[in-house]
N, C-alpha and C positions, 0 to 999 in steps of 0.2 A: 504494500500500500504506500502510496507516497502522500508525504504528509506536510502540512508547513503551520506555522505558527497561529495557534487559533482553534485548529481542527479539534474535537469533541467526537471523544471515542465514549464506547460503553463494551463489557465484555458480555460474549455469549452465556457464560455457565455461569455468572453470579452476579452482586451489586454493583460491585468497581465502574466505576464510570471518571475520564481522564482528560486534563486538556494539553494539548501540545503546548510547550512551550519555546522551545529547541529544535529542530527537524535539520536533517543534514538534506541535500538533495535527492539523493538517493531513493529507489522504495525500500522498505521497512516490513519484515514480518514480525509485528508487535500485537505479541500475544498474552493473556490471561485466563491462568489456570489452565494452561498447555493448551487453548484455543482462540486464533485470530479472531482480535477484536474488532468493533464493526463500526463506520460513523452510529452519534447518536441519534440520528434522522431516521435510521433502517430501523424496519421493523421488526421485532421480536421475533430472532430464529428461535426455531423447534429446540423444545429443553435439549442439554446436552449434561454432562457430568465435567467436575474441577477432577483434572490428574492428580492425584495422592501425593506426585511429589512436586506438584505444582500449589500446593494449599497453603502455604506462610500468610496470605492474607493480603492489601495492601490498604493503608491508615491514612485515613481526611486529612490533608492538608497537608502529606506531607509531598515531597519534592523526589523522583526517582530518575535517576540519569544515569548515560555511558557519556562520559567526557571523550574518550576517543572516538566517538562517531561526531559526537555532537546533538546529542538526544536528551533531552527532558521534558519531562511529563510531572502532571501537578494532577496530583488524586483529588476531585469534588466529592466523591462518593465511595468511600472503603465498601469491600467486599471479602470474600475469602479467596478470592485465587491470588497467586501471586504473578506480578508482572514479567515478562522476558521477551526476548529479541530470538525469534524462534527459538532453539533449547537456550540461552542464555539467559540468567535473573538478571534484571534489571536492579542494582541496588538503591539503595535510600543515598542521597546528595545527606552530603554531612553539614552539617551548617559552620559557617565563616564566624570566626572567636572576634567580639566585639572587640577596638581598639581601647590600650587601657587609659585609666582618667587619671594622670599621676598627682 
């Protein structure tokens, strides 16, 4: 899927619903719960099942990215599958340590 800044995903087998924030050129297999997710405009494919070792979950509001591609994604809505770039997890952006106040 090719994707660019904006675009509003949702996954097939659970809650998680995603907005691009990062998108390299390229197309993307960005998956949840080991199945490609879909725009939020499509309509509700036929129930499917989260892969077992796809179920880590992913958390409102947080921030998940590949710095080497150049991909981030901003969770609206947690679910249980976890995120990935066909079999790769996508992990959580670590958050940047506030400058100190001396």
């Amino acid at each position: 899927m090719l994707l660019k800044p904006g675009t509003r995903l949702k996954s097939a087998v659970c809650a998680t619903e995603v907005v691009v924030v990062r998108a390299p050129a390229d197309e993307l297999d960005v998956r949840c719960g080991g199945e490609g997710m879909v725009l939020l405009s499509a309509p509700d494919a036929p129930g499917g099942s989260i892969d077992p070792m796809r179920a880590e979950g992913t958390l409102l509001g947080k921030r998940y990215a590949d710095e080497d591609l150049g991909l981030e994604l901003l969770c609206t809505k947690g679910g249980d599958g976890s995120l990935s770039l066909g079999d790769t997890v996508i992990p959580v952006k670590g958050s940047k340590p506030l400058p100190s106040s001396d």
